[in-house]
Phi, psi and omega in degrees: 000115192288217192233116167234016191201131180263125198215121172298088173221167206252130150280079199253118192236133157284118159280354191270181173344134186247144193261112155230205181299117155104002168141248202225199137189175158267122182287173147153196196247160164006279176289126253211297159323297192303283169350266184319298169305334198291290162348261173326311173301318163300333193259349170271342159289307183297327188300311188307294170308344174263312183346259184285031121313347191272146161297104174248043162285140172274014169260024200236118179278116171265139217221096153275096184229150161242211194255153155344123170087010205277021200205111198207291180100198206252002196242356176126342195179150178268170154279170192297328161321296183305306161333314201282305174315294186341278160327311155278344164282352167275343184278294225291331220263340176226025170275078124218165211297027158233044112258051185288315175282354154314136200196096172260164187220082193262097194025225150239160179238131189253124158237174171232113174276137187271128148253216190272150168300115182295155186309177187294309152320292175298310185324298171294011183225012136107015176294107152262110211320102188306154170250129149269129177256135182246138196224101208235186171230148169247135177244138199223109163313129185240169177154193177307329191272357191341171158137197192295320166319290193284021192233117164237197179234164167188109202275160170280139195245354202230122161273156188253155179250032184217021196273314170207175215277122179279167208278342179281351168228037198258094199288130182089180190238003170246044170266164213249129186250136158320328163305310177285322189279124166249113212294111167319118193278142188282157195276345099240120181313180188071180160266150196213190193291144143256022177262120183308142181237306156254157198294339204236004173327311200128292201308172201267348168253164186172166171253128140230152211269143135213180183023022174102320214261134166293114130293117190245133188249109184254128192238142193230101173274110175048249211294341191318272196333304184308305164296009194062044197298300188280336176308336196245356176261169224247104010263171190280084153051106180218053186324141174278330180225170172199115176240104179281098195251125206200163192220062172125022165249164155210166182297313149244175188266149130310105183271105177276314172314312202238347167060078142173149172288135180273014168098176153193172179229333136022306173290154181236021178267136173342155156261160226050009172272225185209144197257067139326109164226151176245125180234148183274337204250317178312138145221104171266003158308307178303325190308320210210054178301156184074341173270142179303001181303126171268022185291151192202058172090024198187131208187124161243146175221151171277172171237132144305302195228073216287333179283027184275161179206098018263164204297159167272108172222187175202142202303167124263126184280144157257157210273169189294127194292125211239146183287159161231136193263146178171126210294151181042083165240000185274034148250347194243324192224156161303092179118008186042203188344306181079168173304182164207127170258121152239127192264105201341156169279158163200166205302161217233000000 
């Protein structure tokens, strides 16, 4: 039975910055292991709270994202070691059949790699051993077959200067500064095919298959969307869904001074498909007192009309939000455990 219907749902959590004395810090624990099982076990609370709220038909594909950052750790990025732990515990974590229908989007997982040691000089002149940062998203199919087969990545090209904590405000010595990371350059820049060709490629489209028939998924983190990565690549997309998952995005900007939205031209979903997005940073109830958005870190809109400029869409309301519980998670993200949002299925 192929897919002919789609259900949207949001994990919505702050991933940003946790603000104490003296400036900023990454929240999470210590331990880096601990860190990471501490995590995973929250997004396995969350998974658990969407089950049954879920469509459990088996033509209806479910698309579970969180937001941009949710997988960091306490210094800001894992090591590369780590990242590989991070991934098999999210494989290990949807390897069972009632997650046959399933399309997790777990936010991104930031890792780092050491470049060379700076010289003796530089060392004494306040030089320190550059990072390279990888900031990707796992998209992970879940069911009996979980794994490395059913799984992509889709790394992120544009840093942000919110990406990590800068060194004048960054609390304490062992978190990772903004300053020190040096951003992976994309293997080619400009606009190309943004279509995968292997599951671990990067690019930002792909299918996923059942009975033969393709749902095609185009995926964007924060500034990508903002910059337009798939709006601008050759050829432009023609997504069913197109999903953003971000720490300091929205599908359109907000005019707060004037209380109305400014439009976008940006989606690459198909008409009638859908734009979904999850943000780590927003609260737009706070954001817009008095305006009617019921968004709580989380927004699907259909696109009627992706050639408008700005594009033509309309909001879809979400089914009513249930918290997700875990004790001491006010350690791992700011504002602790967070919601679980699920959104009517629609059509395909």
């Amino acid at each position: 039975m192929p897919y002919t219907k789609v259900q949207l749902i949001a994990h919505c959590l702050n991933t940003g910055p946790k603000p104490v004395r003296g400036g900023k810090e990454y929240p999470g624990l210590a331990d880096a292991q601990a860190d990471i099982a501490r995590r995973v076990e929250l997004i396995k609370a969350a998974m658990t709270a969407a089950l049954p709220r879920a469509n459990p038909n088996g033509d209806v594909l479910k698309v579970m994202m969180w937001p941009e950052f949710l997988l960091r750790g306490k210094t800001g990025a894992y090591e590369m070691d780590d990242v590989q732990r991070v991934v098999q515990a999210l494989q290990t974590a949807v390897k069972d059949a009632k997650w046959q229908d399933w399309l997790f989007v777990f936010g991104t997982i930031v890792g780092f790699s050491r470049g060379e040691q700076p010289g003796l000089l530089a060392w004494l002149f306040g030089a320190r051993q550059p990072l390279e940062g990888y900031n990707y998203a796992l998209i992970q199919k879940g069911g009996a077959d979980a794994g490395p087969d059913t799984a992509f990545s889709v790394l992120k090209e544009h840093k942000s200067d919110i990406d990590f904590i800068e060194s004048t405000e960054l609390a304490g010595n062992n978190g990772i500064a903004l300053e020190r990371i040096e951003h992976l350059d994309p293997v080619a820049p400009g606009p190309r095919d943004e279509n995968q060709r292997i599951s671990y490629d990067g690019c930002g489209v792909f299918n996923i298959v059942k009975d033969t028939k393709a749902v095609k998924i185009g995926v964007e983190i924060c500034l990508d969307y903002i910059a337009g990565r798939l709006a601008g690549a050759t050829p432009r997309p023609q997504a069913d869904v197109h999903l953003i998952p971000s720490c300091g995005a929205e599908i359109e900007k907000w005019d707060r001074a004037n209380r109305r939205y400014l439009g976008t031209s940006r989606l690459v979903a198909r008409k009638d498909g859908y734009a979904f997005n999850c943000d780590g940073l927003h609260d737009y109830r706070a954001a817009r007192l008095g305006n009617p958005d019921p968004g709580y870190a989380s927004d699907v809109r259909v696109v009627e009309d992706p050639t408008r400029t700005p594009q033509q869409t309309r909001r879809i309301d979400p089914d009513p939000e249930v918290a997700v519980l875990l004790p001491g998670a006010d350690e791992l993200y700011v504002g602790g455990a967070g919601k679980v949002r699920v959104y009517p299925a629609q059509p395909l």
